[in-house]
C-alpha positions as CSV (number, residue, x, y, z in Angstrom):
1,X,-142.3,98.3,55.8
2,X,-140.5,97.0,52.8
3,X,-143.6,98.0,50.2
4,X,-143.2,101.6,51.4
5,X,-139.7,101.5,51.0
6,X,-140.4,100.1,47.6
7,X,-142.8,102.9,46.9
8,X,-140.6,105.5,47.3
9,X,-138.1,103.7,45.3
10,X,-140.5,103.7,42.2
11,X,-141.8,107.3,42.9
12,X,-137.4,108.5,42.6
13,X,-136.9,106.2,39.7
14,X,-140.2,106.9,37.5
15,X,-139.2,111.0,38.2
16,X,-135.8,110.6,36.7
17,X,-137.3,108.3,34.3
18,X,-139.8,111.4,33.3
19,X,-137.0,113.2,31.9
20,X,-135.2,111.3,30.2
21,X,-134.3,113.2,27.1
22,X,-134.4,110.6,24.2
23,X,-137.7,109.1,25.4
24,X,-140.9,109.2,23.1
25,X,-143.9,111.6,23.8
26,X,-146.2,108.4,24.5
27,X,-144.1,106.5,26.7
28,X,-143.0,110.2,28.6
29,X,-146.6,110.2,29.2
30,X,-147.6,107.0,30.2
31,X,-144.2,107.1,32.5
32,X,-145.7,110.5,33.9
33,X,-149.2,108.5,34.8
34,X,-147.6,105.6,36.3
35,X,-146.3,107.8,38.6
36,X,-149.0,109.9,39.5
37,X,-150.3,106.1,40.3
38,X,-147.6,105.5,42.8
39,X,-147.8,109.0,44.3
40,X,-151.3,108.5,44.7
41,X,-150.6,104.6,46.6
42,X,-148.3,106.4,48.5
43,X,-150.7,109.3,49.6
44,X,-153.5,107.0,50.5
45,X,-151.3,103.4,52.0
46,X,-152.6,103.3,55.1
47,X,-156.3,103.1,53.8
48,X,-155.5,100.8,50.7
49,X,-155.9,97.0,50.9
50,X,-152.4,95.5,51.9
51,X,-152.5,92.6,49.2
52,X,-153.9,95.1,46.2
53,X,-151.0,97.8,47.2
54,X,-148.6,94.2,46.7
55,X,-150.3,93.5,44.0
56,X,-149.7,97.2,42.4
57,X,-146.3,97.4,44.1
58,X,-145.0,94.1,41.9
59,X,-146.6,94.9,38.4
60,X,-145.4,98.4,38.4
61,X,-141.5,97.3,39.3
62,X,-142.0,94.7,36.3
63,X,-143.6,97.9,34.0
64,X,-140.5,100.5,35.0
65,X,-138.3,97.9,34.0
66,X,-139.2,97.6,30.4
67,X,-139.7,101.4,30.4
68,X,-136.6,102.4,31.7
69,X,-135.0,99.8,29.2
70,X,-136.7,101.7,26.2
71,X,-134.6,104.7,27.2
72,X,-131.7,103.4,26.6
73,X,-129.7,103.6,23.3
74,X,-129.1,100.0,22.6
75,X,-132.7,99.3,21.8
76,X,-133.2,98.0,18.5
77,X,-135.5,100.9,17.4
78,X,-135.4,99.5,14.3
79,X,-137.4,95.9,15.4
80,X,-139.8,98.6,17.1
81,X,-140.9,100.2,13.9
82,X,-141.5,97.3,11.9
83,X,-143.7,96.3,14.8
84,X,-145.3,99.4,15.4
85,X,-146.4,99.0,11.7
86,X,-147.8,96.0,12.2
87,X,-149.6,97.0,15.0
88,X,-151.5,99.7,12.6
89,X,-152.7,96.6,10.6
90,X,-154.8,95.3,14.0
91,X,-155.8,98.0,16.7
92,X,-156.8,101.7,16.2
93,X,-156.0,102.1,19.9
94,X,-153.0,104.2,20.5
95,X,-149.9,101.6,22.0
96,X,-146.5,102.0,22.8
97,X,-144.3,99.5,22.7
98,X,-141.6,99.2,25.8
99,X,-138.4,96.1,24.8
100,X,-136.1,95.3,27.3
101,X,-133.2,93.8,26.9
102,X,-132.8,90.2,29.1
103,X,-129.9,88.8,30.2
104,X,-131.3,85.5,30.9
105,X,-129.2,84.3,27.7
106,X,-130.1,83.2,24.2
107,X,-134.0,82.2,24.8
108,X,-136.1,84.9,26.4
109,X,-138.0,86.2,23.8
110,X,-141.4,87.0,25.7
111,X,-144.5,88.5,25.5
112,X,-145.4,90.5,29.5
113,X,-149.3,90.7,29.6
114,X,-149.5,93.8,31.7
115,X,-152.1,96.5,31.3
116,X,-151.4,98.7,34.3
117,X,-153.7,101.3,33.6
118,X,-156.5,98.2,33.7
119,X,-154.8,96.7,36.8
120,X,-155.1,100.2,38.8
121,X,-158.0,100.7,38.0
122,X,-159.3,97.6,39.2
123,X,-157.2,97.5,42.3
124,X,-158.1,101.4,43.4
125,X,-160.4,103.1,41.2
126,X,-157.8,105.7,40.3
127,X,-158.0,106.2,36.4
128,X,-154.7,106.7,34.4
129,X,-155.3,109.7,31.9
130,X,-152.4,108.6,29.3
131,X,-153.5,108.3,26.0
132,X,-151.1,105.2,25.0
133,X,-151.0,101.8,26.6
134,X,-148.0,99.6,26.8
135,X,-146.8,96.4,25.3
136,X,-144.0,94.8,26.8
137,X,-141.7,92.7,25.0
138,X,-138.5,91.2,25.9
139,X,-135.5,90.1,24.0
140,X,-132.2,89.0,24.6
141,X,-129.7,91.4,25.1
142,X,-127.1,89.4,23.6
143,X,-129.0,89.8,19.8
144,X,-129.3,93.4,20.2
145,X,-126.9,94.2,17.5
146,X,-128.7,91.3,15.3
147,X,-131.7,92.2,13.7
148,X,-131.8,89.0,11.6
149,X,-132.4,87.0,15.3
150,X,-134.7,89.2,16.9
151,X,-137.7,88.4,14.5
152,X,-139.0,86.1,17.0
153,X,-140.8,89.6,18.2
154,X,-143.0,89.3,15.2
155,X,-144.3,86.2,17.2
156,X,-144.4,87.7,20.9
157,X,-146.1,90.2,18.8
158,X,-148.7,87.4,17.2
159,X,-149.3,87.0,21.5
160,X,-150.2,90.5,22.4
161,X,-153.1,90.6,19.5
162,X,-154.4,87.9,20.5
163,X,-154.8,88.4,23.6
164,X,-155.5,92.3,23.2
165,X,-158.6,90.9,20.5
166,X,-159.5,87.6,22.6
167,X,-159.2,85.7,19.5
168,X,-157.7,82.4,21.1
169,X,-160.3,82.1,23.8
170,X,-163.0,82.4,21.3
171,X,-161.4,80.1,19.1
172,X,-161.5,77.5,21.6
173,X,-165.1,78.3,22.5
174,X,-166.5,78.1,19.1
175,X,-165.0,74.5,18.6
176,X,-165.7,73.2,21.9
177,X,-169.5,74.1,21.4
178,X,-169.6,72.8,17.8
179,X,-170.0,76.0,16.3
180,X,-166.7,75.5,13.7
181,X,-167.3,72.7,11.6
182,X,-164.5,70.4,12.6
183,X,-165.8,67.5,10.4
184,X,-163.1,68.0,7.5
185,X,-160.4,67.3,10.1
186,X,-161.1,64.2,12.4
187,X,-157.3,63.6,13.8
188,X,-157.1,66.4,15.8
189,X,-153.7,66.9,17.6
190,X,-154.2,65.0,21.4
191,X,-153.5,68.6,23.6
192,X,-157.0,69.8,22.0
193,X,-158.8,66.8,23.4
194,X,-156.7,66.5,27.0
195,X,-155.8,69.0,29.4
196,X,-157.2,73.0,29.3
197,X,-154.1,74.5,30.2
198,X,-152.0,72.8,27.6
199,X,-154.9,73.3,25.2
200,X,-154.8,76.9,25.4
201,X,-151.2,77.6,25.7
202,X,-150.3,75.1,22.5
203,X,-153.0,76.5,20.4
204,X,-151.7,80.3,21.3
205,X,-148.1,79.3,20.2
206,X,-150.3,78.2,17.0
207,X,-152.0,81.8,16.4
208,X,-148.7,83.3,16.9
209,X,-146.6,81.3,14.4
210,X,-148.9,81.8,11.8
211,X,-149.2,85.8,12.9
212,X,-145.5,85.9,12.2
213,X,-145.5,83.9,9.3
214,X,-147.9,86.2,7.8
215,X,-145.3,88.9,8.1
216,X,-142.2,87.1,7.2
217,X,-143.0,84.4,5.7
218,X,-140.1,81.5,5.7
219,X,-138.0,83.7,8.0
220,X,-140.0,82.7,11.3
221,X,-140.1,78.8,10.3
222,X,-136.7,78.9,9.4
223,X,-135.6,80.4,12.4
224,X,-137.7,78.5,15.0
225,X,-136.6,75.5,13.1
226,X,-133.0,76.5,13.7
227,X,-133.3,78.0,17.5
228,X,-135.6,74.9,19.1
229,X,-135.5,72.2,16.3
230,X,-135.0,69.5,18.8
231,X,-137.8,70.7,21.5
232,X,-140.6,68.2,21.8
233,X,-143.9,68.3,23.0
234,X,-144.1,70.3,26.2
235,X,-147.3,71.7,28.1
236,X,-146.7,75.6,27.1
237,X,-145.5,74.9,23.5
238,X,-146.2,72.2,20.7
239,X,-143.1,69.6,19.4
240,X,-140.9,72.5,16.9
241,X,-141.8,70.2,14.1
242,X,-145.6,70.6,13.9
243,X,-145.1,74.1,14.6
244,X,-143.2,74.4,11.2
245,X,-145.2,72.1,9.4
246,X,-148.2,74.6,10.3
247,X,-146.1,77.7,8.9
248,X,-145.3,75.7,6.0
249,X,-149.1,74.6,5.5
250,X,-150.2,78.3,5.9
251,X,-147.6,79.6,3.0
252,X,-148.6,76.7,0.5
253,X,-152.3,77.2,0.6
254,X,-152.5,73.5,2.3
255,X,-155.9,73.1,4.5
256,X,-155.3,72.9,8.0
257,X,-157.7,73.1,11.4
258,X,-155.6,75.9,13.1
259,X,-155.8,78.4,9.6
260,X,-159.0,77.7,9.5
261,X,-160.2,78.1,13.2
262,X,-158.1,81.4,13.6
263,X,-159.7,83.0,10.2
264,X,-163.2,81.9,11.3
265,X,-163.0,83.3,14.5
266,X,-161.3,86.4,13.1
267,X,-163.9,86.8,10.5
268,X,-166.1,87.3,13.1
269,X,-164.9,89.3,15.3
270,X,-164.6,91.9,12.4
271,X,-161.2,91.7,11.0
272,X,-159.3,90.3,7.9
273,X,-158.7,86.6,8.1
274,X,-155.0,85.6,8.0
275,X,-153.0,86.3,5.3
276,X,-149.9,86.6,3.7
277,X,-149.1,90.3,4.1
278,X,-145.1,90.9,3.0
279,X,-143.3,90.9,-0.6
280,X,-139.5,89.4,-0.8
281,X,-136.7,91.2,-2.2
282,X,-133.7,90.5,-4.5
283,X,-130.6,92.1,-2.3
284,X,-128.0,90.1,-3.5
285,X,-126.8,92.7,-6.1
286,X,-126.8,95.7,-3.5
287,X,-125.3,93.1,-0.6
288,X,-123.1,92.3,-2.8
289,X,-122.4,96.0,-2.9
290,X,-122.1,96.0,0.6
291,X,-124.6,98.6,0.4
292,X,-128.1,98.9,1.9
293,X,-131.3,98.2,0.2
294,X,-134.0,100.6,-0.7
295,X,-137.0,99.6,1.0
296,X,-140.3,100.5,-1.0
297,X,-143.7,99.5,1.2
298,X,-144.4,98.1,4.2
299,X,-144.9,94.7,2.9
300,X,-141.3,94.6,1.4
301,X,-139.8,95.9,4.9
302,X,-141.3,92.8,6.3
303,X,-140.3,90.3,3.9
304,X,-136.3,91.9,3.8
305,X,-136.3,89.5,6.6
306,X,-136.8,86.3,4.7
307,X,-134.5,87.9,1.8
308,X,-131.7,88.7,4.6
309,X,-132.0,85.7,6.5
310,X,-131.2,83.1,2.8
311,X,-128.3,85.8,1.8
312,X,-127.3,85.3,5.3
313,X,-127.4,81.4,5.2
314,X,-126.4,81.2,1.8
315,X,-123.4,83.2,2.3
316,X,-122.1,81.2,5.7
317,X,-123.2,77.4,5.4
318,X,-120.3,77.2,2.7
319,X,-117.6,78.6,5.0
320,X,-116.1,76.8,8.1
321,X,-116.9,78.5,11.4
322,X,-113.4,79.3,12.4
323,X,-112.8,81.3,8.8
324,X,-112.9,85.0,10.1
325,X,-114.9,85.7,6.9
326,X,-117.9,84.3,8.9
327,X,-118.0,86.9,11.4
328,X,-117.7,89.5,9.2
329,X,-120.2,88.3,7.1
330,X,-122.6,87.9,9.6
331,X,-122.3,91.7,11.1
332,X,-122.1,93.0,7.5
333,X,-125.7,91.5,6.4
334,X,-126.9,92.3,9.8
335,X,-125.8,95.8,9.8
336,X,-127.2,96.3,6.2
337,X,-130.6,94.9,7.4
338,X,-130.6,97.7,10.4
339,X,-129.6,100.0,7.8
340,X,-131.5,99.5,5.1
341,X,-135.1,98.9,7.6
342,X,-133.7,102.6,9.4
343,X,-133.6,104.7,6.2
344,X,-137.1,103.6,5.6
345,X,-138.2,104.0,8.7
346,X,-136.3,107.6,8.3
347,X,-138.3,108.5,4.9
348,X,-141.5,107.2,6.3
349,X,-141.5,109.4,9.5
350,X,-140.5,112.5,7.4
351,X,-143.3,111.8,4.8
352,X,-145.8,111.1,8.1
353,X,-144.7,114.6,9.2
354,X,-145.1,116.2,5.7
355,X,-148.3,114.8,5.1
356,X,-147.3,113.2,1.9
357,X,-148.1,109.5,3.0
């Protein structure tokens, strides 16, 4: 009884959903096929497999609520440009990208692998006709006024492409069956020669560090090393400090296994290897200004982050925490980073829609 309940639940949520006036045309689509998903479970229940109807009845609770999040005004639309830019850099396939905002405190950045279009296909033959897919990100709702300390996206970012592009998996297969040339690094860290599942999961946390670091730059060390600089070895994520020593290997040209697994693999599968992909930025004379920056390309868009987050430090490691300069300071280089990344985002949409770009 309850899953029909539950149904019916989705099918009056995902209508009102539908219409929401401030949604995108992609995810007002894909919202409009999920439905016609549940409409069609509901039509047919009786004949449909009782643990593939679960199955369907779970995923698509966890998809509406990172949809009906994205509706909302206090996304950080701003975060969702710079990664719908990146994503242009990796998959011709059209995605949307769906945040929602957690309120599990400071720590849940994450990554939700959930293709539902896949999934109900699989579970009922029934095809989805939207032209965009999904990606689900989380964040903390407590940062969403912060852009500074929602770069960790970037990363849970670095999770979806590899996965979307397999590039872990085959990673792991090409050195496991000698087909990467390991020789030229015989201390290999102890997770790659244990257990699988901590294998895989550390060597992901790898790809996606130095996906994020490739965007940027110092920003993502600097942060991880300031949110989790204590965390040790764990079975879903490598001690913080190797992490950072990685990020700091990639930007100095130092050799390293990881680098040079990932850009094999990548190589192969027919993309760019790795690389550094943003420019930094002198702000300190319009910050100083209190004013915004004037973004000029893509690649200095990403690396405002690494310019923000030094003025940022810079300006509040000298000052006490009590001193009510500091939390001033803080919203003020935080609101001129959402500024300054909006009005680019502002003039790139109008030149998109002009055809001048």
């Amino acid at each position: 009884m309850i899953q029909k309940i539950n149904l019916l639940i989705l099918k009056d949520n995902l209508t009102r959903l539908s219409s929401t006036p401030y949604f995108n045309k992609g995810l007002t689509d894909f919202v409009r096929n999920l439905l016609g998903a549940v409409e069609f479970v509901i039509n047919n229940f009786e004949g449909l497999p009782p643990l593939s109807t679960d199955i369907f009845v779970e995923d698509a609770s966890i998809a509406y609520t990172y949809l009906a999040s994205s509706t909302t005004r206090e996304i950080p639309y701003e975060m969702e440009f710079c990664l719908n830019v990146v994503l242009k850099d990796w998959i011709s396939q059209d995605y949307k990208i769906a945040t929602s905002l957690t309120n599990a405190g400071f720590l849940d950045f994450h990554f939700q692998p959930l293709d539902m279009a896949e999934e109900v296909k699989r579970l009922f033959g029934y095809t989805m006709t939207s032209s965009s897919s999904i990606i689900h990100i989380g964040m903390p709702r407590l940062y969403k006024t912060t852009p500074l300390l929602n770069i960790p996206l970037y990363h849970e970012l670095g999770h979806f492409i590899d996965r979307n592009l397999g590039i872990v998996n085959l990673a792991i297969f090409y050195l496991q069956n000698g087909h990467f040339d390991a020789q030229h690094y015989p201390e290999l860290p102890v997770e790659m020669l244990t257990d699988m599942d901590v294998s895989t999961s550390h060597i992901r946390e790898y790809f996606a560090d130095l996906f994020a670091t490739s965007y940027i730059g110092t920003a993502h060390y600097k942060f991880l090393d300031s949110f989790a600089g204590y965390d040790l070895d764990s079975r879903t994520h490598p001690a913080t400090f190797r992490r950072v020593q990685l990020c700091k290997d990639y930007m100095s040209g130092t050799d390293n296994i990881f680098t040079s697994l990932f850009n094999f693999t990548l190589v192969i599968l027919g993309h760019r290897p790795l690389s550094l992909r943003f420019s930094v930025p002198n702000l300190k004379l319009d910050f100083d200004n209190v004013r915004p920056h004037d973004i000029k390309s893509d690649a200095e868009m990403h690396g405002f982050f690494s310019a923000a987050w030094d003025y940022l430090d810079d300006n509040i490691s000298i000052l006490p925490l009590q001193d009510r300069q500091t939390d001033a300071i803080i919203k003020n280089i935080n609101g001129l980073t959402e500024k300054s990344i909006r009005n680019y985002s502002i003039v790139n949409k109008w030149r998109v829609a002009n055809g001048t770009t």
